[in-house]
N, C-alpha and C positions, 0 to 999 in steps of 0.2 A: 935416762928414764928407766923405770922399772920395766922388764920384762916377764910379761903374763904367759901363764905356765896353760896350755890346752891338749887334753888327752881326745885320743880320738877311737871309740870304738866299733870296728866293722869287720865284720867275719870273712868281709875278701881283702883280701893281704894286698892286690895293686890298687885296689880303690883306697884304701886309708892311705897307704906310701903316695897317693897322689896328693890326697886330700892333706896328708900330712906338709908334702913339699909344700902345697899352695900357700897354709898358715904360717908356714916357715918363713915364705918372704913378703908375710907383711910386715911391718914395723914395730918391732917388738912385742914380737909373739913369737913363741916356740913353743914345740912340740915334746916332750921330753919322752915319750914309751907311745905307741900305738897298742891295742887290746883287739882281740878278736871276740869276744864275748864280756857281757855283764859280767860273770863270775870271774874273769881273768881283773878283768879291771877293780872290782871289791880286792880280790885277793892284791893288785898292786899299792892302792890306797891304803889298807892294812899296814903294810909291809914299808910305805915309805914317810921318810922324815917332813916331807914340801907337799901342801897337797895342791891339784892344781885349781886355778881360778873355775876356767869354763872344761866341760866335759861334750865332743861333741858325739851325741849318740846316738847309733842306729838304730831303728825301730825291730824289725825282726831278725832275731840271730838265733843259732842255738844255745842250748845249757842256759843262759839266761838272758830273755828277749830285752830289747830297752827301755819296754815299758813298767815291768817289775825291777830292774836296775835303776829306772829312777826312782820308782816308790822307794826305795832302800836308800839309795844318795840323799833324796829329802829328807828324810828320818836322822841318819844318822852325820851324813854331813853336809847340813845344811847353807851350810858356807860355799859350797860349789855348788852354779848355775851351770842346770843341763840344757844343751840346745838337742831336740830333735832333726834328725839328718833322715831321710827317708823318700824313695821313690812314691810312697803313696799319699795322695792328698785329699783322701776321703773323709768327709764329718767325721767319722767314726774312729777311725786313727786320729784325729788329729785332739778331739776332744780326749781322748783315752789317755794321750803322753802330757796335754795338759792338768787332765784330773791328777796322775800319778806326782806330777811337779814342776814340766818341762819346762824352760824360760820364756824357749823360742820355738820355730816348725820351720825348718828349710827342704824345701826338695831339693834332693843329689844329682839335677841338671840346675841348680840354679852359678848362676855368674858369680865371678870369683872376687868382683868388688861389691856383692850384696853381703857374697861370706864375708868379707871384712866389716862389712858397715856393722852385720850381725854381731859380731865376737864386738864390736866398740859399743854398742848399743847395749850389749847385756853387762857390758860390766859399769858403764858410764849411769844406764835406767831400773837394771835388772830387770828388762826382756828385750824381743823382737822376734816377728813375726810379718810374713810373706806375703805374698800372690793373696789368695782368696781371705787369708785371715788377719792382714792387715790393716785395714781397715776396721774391719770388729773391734778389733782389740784396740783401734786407737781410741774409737766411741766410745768401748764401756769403760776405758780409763780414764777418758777426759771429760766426757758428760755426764754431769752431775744424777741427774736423770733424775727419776723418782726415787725414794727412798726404799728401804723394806718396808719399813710404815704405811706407807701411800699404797702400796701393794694389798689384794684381799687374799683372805686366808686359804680361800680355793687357789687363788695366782701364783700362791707361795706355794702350796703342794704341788701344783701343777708343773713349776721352774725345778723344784728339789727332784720330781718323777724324770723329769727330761734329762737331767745330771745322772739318769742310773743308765744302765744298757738296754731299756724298755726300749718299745718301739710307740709310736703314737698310738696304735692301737691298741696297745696291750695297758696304757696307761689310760685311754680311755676306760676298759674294764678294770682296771684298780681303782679309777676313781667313779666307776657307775654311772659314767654317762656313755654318750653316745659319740662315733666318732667328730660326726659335727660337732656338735658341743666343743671337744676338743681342741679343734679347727678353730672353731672359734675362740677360745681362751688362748689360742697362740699367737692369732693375727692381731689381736688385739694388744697381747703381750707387744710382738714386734714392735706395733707404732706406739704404744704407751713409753716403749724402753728405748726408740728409734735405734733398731737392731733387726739385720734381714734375715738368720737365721738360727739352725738350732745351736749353732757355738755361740752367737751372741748371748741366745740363754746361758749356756753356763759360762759364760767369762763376765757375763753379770753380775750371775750367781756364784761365784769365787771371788770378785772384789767385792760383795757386800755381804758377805760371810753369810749368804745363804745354807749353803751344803761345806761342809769341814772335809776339808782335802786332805 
């Protein structure tokens, strides 16, 4: 059987040689170079003849964090799925590594046969995703839900404002209403889109090419 090629990048040296071991003995997977930063890893891609399948990335590093590393992966090699690898599991991180392109979101306590299930899932589905965003992402990919059409054209500014770095409040004053008002156009989002929170919004709005990633 073919063996799938997974780079791993993390700016401490015993956690990827661990991380690295674990991938090693699953079944036909290896590991071929470890990377300590985004820019280390660009400059190996560059530089080699194999590129690999899955890239598993850190979120904060220096010289180049993982979230700007994958904006760059997806652009220019689009052909390798990034997994997110990260101690943090906040909305905010987590929407950010999937706006830039990420596959997947793991936190770096998670079990070492979900990392496997992960790396088979993203090459077999091209994604997977964990704990709190699992779920979401099974919803907005499996149900069909409402369309963009069915959507009103406040609803649709309102999901594209939620996709930016805004906060709900500050998206209320771009769009001139009031916080409630807001509140409202979200709860309502939720159950119209049966989705519980602000990732739902954008992982809805990234399979129905609401906002261009």
């Amino acid at each position: 059987m073919k063996t799938h090629h997974v780079i791993i990048v993390e700016d401490h040296i015993l956690l990827s040689q661990a991380i690295a071991g674990l991938v090693n003995s699953f079944d036909n997977f290896e590991v071929p170079y470890i990377c300590k930063n985004g820019k280390e890893l660009l400059t190996q891609l560059k530089n080699s003849n194999t590129l690999p399948e899955i890239v598993l990335m850190d979120v904060n590093m220096p010289i180049l964090n993982g979230i700007e590393t994958t904006k760059i992966i997806k652009k220019e090699y689009p052909q390798i799925s990034v997994i997110a690898l990260s101690v943090e599991g906040n909305d905010e991180t987590i929407i950010k590594m999937l706006k830039a392109g990420a596959k997947g979101y793991l936190l770096k306590d998670v079990e070492k046969e979900v990392l496997e299930t992960a790396l088979k899932e993203v090459l077999e589905t091209g994604y997977y995703h964990t704990k709190n965003v699992a779920n979401i992402l099974i919803n907005s990919l499996n149900d069909e839900g409402p369309s963009e059409n069915k959507l009103k054209e406040r609803e649709i500014e309102f999901i594209k404002l939620v996709c930016s770095e805004l906060t709900y409040k500050e998206i209320a004053e771009k769009m001139f209403l009031s916080p409630k008002t807001i509140d409202g156009y979200r709860d309502t989002l939720f159950q119209k889109l049966h989705i519980k929170n602000k990732i739902g919004l954008v992982l809805y709005a990234i399979k129905n090419k609401i906002v261009n990633l």
